[in-house]
TORKOL-4160 file (C-alpha; in steps of 0.2 Angstrom, whole numbers, padded with zeros to 4 digits, m for minus):
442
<pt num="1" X="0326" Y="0659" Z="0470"/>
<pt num="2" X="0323" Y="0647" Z="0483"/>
<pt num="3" X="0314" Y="0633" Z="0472"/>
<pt num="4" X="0330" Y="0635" Z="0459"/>
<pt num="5" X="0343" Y="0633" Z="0470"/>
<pt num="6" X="0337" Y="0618" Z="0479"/>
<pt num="7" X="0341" Y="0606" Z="0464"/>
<pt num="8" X="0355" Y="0616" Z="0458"/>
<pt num="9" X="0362" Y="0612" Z="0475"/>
<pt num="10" X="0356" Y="0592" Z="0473"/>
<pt num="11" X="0364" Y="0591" Z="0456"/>
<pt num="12" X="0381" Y="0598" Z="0464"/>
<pt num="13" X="0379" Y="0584" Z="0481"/>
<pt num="14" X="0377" Y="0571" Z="0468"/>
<pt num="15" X="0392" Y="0574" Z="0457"/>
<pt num="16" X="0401" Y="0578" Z="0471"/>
<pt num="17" X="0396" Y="0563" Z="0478"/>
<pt num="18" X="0401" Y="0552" Z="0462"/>
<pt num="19" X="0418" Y="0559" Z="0460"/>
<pt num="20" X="0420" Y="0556" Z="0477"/>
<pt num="21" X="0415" Y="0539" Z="0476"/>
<pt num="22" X="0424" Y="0535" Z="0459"/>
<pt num="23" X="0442" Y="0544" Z="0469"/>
<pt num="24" X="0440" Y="0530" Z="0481"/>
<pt num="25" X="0439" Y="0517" Z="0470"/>
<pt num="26" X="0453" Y="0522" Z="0462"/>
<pt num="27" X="0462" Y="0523" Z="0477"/>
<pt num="28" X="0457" Y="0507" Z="0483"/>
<pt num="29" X="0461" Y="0497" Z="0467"/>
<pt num="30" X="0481" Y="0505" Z="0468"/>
<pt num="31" X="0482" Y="0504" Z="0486"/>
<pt num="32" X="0477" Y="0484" Z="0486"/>
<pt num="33" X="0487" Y="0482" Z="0470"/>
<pt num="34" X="0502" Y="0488" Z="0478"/>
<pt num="35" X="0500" Y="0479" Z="0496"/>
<pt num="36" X="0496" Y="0462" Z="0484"/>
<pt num="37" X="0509" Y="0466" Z="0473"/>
<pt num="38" X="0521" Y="0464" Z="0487"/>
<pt num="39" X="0512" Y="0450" Z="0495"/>
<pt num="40" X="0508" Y="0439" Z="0479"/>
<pt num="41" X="0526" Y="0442" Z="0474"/>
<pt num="42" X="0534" Y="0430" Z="0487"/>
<pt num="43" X="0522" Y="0417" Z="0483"/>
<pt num="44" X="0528" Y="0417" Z="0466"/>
<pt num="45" X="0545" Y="0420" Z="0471"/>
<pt num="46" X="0543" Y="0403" Z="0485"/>
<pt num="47" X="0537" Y="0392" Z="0472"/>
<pt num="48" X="0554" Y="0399" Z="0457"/>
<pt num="49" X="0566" Y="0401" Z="0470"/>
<pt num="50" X="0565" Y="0402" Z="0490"/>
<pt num="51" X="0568" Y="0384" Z="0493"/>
<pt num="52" X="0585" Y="0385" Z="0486"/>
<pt num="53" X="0593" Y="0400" Z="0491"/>
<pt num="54" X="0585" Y="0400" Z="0509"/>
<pt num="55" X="0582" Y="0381" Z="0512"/>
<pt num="56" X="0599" Y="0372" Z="0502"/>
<pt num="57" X="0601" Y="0358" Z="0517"/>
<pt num="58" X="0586" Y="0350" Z="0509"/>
<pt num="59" X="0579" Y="0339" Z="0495"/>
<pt num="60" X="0570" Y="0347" Z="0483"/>
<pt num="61" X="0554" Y="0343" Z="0487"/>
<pt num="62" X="0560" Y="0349" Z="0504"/>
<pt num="63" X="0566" Y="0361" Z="0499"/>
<pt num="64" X="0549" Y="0368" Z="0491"/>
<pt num="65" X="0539" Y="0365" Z="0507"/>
<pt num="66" X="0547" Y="0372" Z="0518"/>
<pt num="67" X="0547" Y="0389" Z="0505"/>
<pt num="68" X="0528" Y="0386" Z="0507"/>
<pt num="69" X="0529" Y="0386" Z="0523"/>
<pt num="70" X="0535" Y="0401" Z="0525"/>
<pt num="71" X="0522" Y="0406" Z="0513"/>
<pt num="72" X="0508" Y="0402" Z="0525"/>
<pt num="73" X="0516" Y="0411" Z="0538"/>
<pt num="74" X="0509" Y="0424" Z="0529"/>
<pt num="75" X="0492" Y="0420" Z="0529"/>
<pt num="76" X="0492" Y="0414" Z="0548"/>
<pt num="77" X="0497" Y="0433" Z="0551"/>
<pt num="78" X="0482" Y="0440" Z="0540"/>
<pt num="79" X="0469" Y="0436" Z="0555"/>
<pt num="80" X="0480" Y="0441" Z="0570"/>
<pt num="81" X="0480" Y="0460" Z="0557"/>
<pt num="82" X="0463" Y="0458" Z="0555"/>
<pt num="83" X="0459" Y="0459" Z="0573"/>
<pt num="84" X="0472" Y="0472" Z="0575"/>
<pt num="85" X="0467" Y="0484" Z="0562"/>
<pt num="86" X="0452" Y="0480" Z="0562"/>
<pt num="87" X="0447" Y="0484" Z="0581"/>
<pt num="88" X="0457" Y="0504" Z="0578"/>
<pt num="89" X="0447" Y="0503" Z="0561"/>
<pt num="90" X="0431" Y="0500" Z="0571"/>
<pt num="91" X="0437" Y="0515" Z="0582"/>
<pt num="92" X="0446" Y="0527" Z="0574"/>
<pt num="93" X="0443" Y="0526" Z="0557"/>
<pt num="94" X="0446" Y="0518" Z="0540"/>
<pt num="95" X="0457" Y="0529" Z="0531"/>
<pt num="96" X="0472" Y="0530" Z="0544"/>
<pt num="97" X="0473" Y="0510" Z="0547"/>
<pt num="98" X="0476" Y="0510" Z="0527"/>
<pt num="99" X="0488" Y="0522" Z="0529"/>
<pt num="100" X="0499" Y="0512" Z="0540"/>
<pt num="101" X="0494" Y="0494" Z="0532"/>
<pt num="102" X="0504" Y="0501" Z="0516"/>
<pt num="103" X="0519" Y="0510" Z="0525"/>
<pt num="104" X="0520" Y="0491" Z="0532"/>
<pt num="105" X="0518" Y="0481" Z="0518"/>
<pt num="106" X="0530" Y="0491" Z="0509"/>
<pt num="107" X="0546" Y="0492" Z="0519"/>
<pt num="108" X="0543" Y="0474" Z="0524"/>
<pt num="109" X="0544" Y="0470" Z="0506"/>
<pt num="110" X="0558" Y="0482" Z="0502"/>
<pt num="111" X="0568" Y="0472" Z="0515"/>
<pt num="112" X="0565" Y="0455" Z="0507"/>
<pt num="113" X="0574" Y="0463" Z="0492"/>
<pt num="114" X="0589" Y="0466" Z="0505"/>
<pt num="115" X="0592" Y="0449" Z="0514"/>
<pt num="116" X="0606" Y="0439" Z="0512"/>
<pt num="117" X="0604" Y="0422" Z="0507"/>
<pt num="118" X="0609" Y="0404" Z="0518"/>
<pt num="119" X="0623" Y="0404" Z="0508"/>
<pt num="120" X="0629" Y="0421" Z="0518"/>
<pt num="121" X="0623" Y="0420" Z="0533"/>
<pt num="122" X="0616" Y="0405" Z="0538"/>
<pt num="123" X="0599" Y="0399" Z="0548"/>
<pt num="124" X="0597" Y="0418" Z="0551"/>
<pt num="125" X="0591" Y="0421" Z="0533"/>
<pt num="126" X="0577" Y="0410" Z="0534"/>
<pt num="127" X="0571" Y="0418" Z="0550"/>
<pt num="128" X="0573" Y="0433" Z="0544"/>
<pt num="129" X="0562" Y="0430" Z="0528"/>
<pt num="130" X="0550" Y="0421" Z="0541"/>
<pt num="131" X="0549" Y="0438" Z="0550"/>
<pt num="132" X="0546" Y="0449" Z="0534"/>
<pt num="133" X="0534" Y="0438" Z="0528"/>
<pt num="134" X="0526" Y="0439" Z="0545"/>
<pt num="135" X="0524" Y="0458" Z="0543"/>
<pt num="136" X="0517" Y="0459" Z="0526"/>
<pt num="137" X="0503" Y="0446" Z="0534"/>
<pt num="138" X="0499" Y="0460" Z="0547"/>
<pt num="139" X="0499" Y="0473" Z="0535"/>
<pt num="140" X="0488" Y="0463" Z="0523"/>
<pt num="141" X="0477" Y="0456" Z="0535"/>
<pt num="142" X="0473" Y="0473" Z="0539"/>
<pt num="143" X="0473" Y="0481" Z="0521"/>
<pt num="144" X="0457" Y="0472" Z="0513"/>
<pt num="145" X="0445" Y="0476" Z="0527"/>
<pt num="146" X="0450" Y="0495" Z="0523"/>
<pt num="147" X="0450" Y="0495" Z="0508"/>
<pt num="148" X="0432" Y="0485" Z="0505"/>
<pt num="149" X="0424" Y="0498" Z="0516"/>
<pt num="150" X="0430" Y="0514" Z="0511"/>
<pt num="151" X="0422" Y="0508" Z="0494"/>
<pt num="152" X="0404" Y="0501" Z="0501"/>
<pt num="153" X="0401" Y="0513" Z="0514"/>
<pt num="154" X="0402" Y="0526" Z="0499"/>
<pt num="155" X="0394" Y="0517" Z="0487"/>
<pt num="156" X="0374" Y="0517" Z="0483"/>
<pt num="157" X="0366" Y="0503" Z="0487"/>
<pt num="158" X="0361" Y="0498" Z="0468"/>
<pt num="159" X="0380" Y="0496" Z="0462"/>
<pt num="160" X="0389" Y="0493" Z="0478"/>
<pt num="161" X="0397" Y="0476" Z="0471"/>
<pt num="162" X="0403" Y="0486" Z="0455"/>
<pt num="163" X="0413" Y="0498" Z="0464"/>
<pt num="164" X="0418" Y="0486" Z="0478"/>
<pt num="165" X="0425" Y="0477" Z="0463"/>
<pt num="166" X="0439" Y="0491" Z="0463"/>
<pt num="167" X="0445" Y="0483" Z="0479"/>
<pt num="168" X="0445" Y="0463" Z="0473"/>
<pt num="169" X="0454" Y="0469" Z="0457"/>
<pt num="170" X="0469" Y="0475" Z="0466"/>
<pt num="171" X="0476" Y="0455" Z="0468"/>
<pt num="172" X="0476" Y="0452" Z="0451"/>
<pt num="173" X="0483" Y="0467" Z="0445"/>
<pt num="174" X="0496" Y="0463" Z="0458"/>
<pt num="175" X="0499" Y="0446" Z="0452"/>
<pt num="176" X="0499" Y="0454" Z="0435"/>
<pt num="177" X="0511" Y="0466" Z="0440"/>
<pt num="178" X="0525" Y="0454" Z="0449"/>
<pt num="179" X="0521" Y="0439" Z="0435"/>
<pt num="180" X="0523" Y="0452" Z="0421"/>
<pt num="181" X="0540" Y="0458" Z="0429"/>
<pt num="182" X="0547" Y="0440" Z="0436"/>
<pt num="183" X="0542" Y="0437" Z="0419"/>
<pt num="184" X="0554" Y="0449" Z="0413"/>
<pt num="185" X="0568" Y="0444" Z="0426"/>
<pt num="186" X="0565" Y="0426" Z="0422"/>
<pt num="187" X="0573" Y="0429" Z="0406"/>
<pt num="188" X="0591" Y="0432" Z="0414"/>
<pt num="189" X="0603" Y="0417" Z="0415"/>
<pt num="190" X="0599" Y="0406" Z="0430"/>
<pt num="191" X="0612" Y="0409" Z="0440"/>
<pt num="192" X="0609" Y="0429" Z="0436"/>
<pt num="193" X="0592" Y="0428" Z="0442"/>
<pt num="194" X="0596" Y="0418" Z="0459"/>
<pt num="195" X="0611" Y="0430" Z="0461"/>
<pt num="196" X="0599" Y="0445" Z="0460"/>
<pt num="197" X="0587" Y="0445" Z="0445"/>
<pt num="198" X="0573" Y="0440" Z="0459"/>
<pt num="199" X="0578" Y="0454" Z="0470"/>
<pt num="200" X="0572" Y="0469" Z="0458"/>
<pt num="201" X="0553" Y="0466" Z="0458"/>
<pt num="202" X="0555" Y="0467" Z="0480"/>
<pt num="203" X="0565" Y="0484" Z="0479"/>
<pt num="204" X="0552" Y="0491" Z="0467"/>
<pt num="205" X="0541" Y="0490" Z="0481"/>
<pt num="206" X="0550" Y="0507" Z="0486"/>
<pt num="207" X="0542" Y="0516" Z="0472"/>
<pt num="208" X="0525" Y="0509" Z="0476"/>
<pt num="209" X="0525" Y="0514" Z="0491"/>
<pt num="210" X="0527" Y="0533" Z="0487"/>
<pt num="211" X="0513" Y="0532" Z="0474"/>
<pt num="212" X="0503" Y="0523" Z="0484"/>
<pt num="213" X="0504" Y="0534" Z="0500"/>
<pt num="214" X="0502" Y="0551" Z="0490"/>
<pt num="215" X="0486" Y="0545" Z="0481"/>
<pt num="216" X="0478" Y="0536" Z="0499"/>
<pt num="217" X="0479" Y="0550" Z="0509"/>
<pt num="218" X="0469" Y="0562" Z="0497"/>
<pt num="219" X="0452" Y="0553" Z="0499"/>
<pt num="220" X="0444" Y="0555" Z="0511"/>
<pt num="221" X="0435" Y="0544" Z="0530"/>
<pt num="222" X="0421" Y="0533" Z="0527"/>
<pt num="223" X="0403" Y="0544" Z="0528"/>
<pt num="224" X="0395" Y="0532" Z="0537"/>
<pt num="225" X="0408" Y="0530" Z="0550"/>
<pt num="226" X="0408" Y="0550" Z="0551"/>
<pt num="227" X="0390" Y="0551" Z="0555"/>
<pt num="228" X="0390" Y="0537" Z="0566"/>
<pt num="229" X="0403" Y="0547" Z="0578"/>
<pt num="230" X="0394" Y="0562" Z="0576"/>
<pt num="231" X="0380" Y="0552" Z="0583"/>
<pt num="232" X="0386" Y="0543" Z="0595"/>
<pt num="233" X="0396" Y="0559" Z="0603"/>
<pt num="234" X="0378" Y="0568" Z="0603"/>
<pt num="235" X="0370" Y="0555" Z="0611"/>
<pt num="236" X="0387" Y="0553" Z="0625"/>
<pt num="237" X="0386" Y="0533" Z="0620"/>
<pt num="238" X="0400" Y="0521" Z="0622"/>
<pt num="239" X="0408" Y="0513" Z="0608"/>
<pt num="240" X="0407" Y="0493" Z="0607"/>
<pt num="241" X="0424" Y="0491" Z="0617"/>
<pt num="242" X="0430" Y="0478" Z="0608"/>
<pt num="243" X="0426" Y="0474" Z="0592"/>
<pt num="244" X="0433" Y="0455" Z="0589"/>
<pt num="245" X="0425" Y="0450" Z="0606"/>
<pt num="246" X="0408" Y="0456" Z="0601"/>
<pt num="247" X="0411" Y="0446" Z="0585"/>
<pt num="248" X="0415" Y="0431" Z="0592"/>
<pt num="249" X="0399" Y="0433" Z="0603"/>
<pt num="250" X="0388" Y="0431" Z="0587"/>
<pt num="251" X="0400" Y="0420" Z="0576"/>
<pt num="252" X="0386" Y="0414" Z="0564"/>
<pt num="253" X="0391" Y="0429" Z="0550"/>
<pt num="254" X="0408" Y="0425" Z="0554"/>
<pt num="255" X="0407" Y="0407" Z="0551"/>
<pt num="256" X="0398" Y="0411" Z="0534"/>
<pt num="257" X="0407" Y="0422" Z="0528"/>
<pt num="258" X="0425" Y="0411" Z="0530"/>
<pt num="259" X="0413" Y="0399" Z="0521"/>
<pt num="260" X="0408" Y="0409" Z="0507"/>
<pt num="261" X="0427" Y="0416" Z="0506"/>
<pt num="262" X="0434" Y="0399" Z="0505"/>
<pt num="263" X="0430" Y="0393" Z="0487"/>
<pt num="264" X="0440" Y="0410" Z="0479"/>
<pt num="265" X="0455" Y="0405" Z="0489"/>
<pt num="266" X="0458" Y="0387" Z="0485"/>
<pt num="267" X="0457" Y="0386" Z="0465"/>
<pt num="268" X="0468" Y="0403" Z="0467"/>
<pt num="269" X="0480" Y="0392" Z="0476"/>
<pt num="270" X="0478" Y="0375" Z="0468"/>
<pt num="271" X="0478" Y="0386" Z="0451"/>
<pt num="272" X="0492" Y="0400" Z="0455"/>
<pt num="273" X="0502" Y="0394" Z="0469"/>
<pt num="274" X="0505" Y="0374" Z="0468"/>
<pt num="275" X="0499" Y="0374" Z="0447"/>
<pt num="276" X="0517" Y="0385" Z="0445"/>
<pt num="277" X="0527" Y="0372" Z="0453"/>
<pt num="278" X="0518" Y="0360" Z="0447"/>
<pt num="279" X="0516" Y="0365" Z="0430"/>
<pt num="280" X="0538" Y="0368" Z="0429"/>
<pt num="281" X="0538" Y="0352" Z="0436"/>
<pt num="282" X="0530" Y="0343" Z="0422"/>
<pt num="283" X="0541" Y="0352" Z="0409"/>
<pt num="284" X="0537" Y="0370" Z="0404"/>
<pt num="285" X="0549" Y="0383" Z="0405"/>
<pt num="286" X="0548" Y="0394" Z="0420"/>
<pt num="287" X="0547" Y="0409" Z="0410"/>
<pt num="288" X="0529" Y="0399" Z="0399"/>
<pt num="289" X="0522" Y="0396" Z="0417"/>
<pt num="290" X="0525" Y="0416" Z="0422"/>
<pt num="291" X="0516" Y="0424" Z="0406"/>
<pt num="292" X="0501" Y="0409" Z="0408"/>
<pt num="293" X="0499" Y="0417" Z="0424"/>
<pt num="294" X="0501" Y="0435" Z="0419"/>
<pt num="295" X="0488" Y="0432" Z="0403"/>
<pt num="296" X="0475" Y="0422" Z="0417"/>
<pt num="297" X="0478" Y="0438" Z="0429"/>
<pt num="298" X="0472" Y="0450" Z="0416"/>
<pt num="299" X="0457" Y="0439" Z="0413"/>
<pt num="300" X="0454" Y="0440" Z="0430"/>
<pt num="301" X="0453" Y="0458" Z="0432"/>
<pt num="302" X="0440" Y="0460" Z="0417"/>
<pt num="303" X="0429" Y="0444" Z="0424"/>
<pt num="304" X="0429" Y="0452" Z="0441"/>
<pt num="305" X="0420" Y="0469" Z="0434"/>
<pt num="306" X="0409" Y="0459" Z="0424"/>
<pt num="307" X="0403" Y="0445" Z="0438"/>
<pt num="308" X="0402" Y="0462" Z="0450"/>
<pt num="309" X="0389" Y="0470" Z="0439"/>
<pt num="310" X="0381" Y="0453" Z="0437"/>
<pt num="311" X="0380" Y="0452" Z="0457"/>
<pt num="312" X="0373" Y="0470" Z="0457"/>
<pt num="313" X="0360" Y="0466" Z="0444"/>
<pt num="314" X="0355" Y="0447" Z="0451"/>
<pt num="315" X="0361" Y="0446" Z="0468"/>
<pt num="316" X="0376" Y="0438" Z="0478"/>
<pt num="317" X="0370" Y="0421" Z="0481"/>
<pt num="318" X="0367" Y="0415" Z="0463"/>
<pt num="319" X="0385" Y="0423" Z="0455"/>
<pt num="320" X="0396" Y="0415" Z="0470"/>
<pt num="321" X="0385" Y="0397" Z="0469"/>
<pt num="322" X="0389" Y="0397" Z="0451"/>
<pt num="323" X="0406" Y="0401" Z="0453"/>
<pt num="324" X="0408" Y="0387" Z="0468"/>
<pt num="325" X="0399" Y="0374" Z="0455"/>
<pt num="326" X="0409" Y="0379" Z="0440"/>
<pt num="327" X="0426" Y="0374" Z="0451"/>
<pt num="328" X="0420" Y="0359" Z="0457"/>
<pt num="329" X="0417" Y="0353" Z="0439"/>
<pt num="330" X="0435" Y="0360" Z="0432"/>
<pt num="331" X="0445" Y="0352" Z="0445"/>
<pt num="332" X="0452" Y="0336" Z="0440"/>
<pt num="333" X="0450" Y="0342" Z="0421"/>
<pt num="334" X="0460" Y="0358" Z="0427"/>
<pt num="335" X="0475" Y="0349" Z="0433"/>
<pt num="336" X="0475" Y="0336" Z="0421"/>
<pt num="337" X="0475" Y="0347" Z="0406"/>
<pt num="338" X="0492" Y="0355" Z="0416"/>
<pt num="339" X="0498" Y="0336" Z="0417"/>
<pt num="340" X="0499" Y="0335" Z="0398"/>
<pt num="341" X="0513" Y="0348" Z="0396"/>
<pt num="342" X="0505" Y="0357" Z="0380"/>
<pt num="343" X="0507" Y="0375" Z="0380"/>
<pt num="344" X="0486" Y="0376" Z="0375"/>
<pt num="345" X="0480" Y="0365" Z="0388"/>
<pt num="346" X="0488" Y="0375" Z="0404"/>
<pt num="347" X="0479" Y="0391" Z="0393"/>
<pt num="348" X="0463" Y="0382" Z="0394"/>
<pt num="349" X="0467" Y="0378" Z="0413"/>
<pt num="350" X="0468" Y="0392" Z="0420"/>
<pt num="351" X="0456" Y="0401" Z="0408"/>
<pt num="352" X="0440" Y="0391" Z="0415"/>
<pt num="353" X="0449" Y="0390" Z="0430"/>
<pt num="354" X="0449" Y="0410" Z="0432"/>
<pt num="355" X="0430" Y="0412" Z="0426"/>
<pt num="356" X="0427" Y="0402" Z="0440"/>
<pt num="357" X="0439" Y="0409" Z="0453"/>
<pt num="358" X="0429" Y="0428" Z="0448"/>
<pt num="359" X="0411" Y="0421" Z="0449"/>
<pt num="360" X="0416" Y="0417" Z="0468"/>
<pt num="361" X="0429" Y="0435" Z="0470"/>
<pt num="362" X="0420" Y="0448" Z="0462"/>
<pt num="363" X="0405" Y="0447" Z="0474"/>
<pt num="364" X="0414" Y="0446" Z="0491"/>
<pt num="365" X="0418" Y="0464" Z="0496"/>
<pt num="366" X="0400" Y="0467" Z="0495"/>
<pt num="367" X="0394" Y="0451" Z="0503"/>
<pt num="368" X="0405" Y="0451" Z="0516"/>
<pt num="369" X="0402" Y="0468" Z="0522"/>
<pt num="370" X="0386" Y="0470" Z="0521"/>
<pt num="371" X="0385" Y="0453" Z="0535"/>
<pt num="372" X="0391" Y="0464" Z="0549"/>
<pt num="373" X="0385" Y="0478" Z="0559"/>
<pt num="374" X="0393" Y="0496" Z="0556"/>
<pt num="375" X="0402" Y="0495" Z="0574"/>
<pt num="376" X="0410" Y="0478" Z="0571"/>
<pt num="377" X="0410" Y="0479" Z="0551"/>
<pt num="378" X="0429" Y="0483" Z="0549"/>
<pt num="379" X="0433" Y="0467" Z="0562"/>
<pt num="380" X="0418" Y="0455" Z="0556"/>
<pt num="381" X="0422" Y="0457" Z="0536"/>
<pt num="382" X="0441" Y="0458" Z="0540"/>
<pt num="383" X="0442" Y="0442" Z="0550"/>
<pt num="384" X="0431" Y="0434" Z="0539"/>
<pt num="385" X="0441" Y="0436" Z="0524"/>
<pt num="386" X="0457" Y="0433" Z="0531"/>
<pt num="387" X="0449" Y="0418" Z="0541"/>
<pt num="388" X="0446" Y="0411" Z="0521"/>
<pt num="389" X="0463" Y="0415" Z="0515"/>
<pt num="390" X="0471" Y="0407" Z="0530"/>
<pt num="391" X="0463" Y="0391" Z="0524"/>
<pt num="392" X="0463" Y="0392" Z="0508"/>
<pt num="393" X="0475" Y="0400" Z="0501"/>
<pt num="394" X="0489" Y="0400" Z="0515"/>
<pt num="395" X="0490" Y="0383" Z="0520"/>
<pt num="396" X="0483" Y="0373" Z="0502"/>
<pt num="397" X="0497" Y="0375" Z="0493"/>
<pt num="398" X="0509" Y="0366" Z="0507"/>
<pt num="399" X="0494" Y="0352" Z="0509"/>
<pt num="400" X="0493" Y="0349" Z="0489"/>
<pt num="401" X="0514" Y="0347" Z="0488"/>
<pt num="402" X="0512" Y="0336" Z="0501"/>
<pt num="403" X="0499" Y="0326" Z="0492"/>
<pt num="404" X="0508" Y="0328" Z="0478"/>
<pt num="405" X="0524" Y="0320" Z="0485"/>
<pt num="406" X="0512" Y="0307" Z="0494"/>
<pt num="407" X="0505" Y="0301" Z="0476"/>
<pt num="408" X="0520" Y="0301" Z="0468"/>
<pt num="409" X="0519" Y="0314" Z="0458"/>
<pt num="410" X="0500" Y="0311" Z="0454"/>
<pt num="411" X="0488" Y="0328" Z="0456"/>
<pt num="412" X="0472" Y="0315" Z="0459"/>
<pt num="413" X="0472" Y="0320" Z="0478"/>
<pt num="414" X="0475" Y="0338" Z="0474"/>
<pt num="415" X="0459" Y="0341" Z="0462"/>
<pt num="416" X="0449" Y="0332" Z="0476"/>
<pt num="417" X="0456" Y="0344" Z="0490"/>
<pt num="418" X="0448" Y="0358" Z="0477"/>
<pt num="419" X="0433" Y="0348" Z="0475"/>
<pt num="420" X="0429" Y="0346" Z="0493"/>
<pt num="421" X="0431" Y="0364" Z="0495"/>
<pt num="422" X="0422" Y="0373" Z="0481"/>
<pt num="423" X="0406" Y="0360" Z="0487"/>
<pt num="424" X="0409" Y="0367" Z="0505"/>
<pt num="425" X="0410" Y="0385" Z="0500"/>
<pt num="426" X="0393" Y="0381" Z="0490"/>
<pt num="427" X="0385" Y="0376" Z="0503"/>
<pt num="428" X="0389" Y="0391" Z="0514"/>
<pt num="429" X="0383" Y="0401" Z="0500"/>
<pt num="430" X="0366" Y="0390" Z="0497"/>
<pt num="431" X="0363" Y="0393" Z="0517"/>
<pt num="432" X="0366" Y="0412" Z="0518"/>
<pt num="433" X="0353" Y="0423" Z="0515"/>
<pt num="434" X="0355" Y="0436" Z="0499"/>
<pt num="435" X="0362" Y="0453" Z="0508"/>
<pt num="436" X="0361" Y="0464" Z="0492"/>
<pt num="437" X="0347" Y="0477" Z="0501"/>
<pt num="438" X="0355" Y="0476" Z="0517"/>
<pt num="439" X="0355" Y="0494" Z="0525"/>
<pt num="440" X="0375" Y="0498" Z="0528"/>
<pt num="441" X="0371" Y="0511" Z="0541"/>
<pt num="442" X="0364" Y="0499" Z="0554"/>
C-alpha cells in the first residue's frame, strides 16, 4: 500500500503544482494588464490630447512637451516604487504589495477620468494630473517586480521564461486594450472627444479594479519566499534590513540589468510614444495611428510567447542580442517608412519594429530575476526594470520631440538616439553571463 500511494500522492503535488502555477500566470497577465492599461493609456492620451486641454498657454509643440513631461513624471516615480514595494516585498511578501499596487494604480486612474481641465480651474489642473501621474508611477514601479516573481518563483526551471512571459504580456494587452478603446472614442467629433470622449477609457479603470482585485487575492505567496521565512525563523536569523541598501552595495547586476532593460524601452517609445505624434503629424488620421497601434500590440503579445519559449529552449543572452541587433538595423528605416504617410509603410514600421521590441521583452522577467539574490530579488529586479523604463521609455519620448523640433521636423536625430541605445543594451547583454540554470532559491 505504501509503494502505491507514494506516486499517487507525486502525481497529485505535481498537478497541483501546475494548476497552481498556470493560476498565477493568469493572475499575473490580468493584474499587469490592468495597472498598464491605466498607465499606457495616458501616454496615448498625452500624445492625442493632454497638451491642449491641460497646457493651452502654449504653442503646439509646447504644448506636446510639456504633455510628455508629465509623462515622464511617471516613469521617475517607477524607481522611488521600486524601492518602496520592493523592500516590504523583500520582507513581507509578494502577494500583499501587489494587492495594494493595483488598489493604487486604479483609483489614481479613475481620478484622471474626473479632473477638470485648465480651462476650469486653471494651473491647478496640470498639478493635479502631475500628481495622479505621480501615483500610477509608484504603483507601477512596484507592480512588475510582483508580478515577475510570483510567476518565476513558481515556475520550473526548464520553462521559467515561458510562464514569466504572462507577466511581460500584460503591457501589450494593456496598450491593446486603451488603443482598441481610444480607437473607438477617437471616432467621436473632435470637440466630443476633448469635451469627454477621452475620459471614458480612465473611468473604466473602476471596473478593472474589481476584476483584478478578486482574481489577485485568490492565488497564493511565492513558495520560495515561504520557505525561506520558515527558514530563517528556525534558525532565529535576521532578515537583510534593508534591501535597496544591500543592492546598491553590489551594483554590478543592477547596472546590467538597466542595460539589458534599456533596448525594450526605447524602440517602444521611439515606436508607440513619439511614432503616434509623429505619425499624426505627418498626415494620418488619429484614429489610422490608434488601430496601427492596436494591430502592433496584438503582434506583440503572440511574439513575446514565442521569443519566451525561444529563450527557454536557447538561453537569454542570444534572443535579447538578437532583438538589440534587429533594432539597431530598423531604425532610420523604421522612422523613415512613417515619414512617407502610406498606410503600408507605418504597417511595416511597427511590424518589424515589434519583432524586435519582443526579442528583447519576452526574456526579461526571467533574466532580470534570476540576477538577484532571493533576499534582495523583489528590490534588485524591481529597480532594475524600472531603472530601464525611467531611461528609456520615460524620458525618450520628451528627448525625440525635442530633436524633432531641433531638426525641423526631421526624425534623423531621433532613429540615431534608438540606434545608440539598442547598440548599448547589446553590449550589456554580450557582457552578462547566460542565467538560465541559475538556482532561484539561493
Amino acid at each position: 500500500m505504501n509503494h502505491q500511494a507514494a506516486p499517487a500522492a507525486t502525481l497529485a503535488e505535481t498537478a497541483h503544482k501546475k494548476s497552481e502555477i498556470r493560476k498565477v500566470a493568469i493572475s499575473s497577465w490580468i493584474g499587469t494588464t490592468i495597472e498598464f492599461y491605466d498607465f499606457l493609456l495616458y501616454g496615448t492620451a498625452a500624445a492625442l490630447v493632454f497638451g491642449k486641454l491641460f497646457f493651452p498657454q502654449t504653442s503646439a509643440i509646447a504644448g506636446t512637451l510639456a504633455a510628455f513631461a508629465t509623462l515622464a513624471v511617471g516613469y521617475v516615480a517607477r524607481p522611488l516604487g521600486a524601492a518602496i514595494f520592493g523592500h516590504f516585498g523583500d520582507k513581507v511578501g509578494r502577494k500583499k504589495m501587489l494587492m495594494l499596487t493595483l488598489v493604487l494604480m486604479g483609483t489614481s486612474s479613475t481620478a484622471i477620468g474626473l479632473l477638470p481641465t485648465y480651462q476650469s480651474v486653471g494651473i491647478l489642473a496640470p498639478v493635479l494630473l502631475v500628481t495622479c501621474r505621480l501615483v500610477q508611477g509608484i504603483a507601477i514601479g512596484g507592480e512588475w517586480g510582483g508580478a515577475a516573481l510570483m510567476v518565476v518563483e513558481h515556475a520550473e526551471v526548464r520553462n521559467r521564461a515561458f510562464w514569466g512571459s504572462f507577466a511581460q504580456i500584460g503591457a501589450p494587452t494593456g496598450v491593446l486594450l486603451s488603443a482598441g478603446i481610444l480607437a473607438i472614442m477617437s471616432k467621436l467629433p473632435p470637440d466630443q472627444f476633448e469635451a469627454w470622449g477621452w475620459r471614458v477609457p480612465f473611468l473604466f479603470s473602476v471596473l478593472l479594479l474589481v476584476i483584478g482585485y478578486v482574481i489577485r487575492s485568490s492565488v497564493s505567496e511565492s513558495p520560495l519566499f515561504l520557505e525561506a521565512q520558515r527558514k530563517a525563523a528556525e534558525s532565529r536569523q535576521q532578515a537583510t534590513r534593508v534591501p535597496f541598501v544591500e543592492v546598491l552595495r553590489h551594483p554590478g547586476p543592477l547596472l546590467s540589468a538597466m542595460g539589458i532593460g534599456l533596448g525594450a524601452f526605447v524602440i517602444q517609445a521611439v515606436m508607440l510614444l513619439f511614432g503616434l505624434s509623429h505619425a499624426v503629424s505627418v498626415g494620418f488620421e488619429r484614429s489610422q495611428v490608434l488601430e496601427v497601434q492596436t494591430l502592433g500590440s496584438a503582434l506583440l503579445i503572440v511574439m513575446v510567447i514565442v521569443m519566451a519559449v525561444l529563450a527557454d529552449k536557447l538561453g537569454r543572452r542570444p534572443v535579447v542580442l538578437g532583438g538589440a541587433l534587429l533594432s539597431a538595423a530598423w531604425a532610420y528605416p523604421m522612422l523613415g517608412l512613417m515619414n512617407t504617410g502610406q498606410m503600408w509603410a507605418l504597417m511595416l514600421a511597427v511590424g518589424v519594429g515589434t519583432v524586435a521590441q519582443a526579442a528583447m521583452y519576452a526574456p526579461l522577467v526571467a533574466f532580470l530575476t534570476e540576477k538577484f539574490k532571493l533576499r534582495t530579488r523583489y528590490t534588485g529586479a524591481s529597480l532594475g526594470y524600472q531603472g530601464a523604463a525611467l531611461i528609456g521609455a520615460g524620458f525618450t519620448p520628451l528627448v525625440a520631440t525635442a530633436l524633432k523640433d531641433y531638426a525641423g521636423g526631421g526624425t534623423g536625430l531621433v532613429s540615431a538616439l534608438l540606434l545608440g541605445c539598442s547598440l548599448l543594451c547589446a553590449g550589456c547583454v554580450y557582457f552578462s553571463r547566460e542565467s538560465q540554470h541559475n538556482d532561484l532559491s539561493q
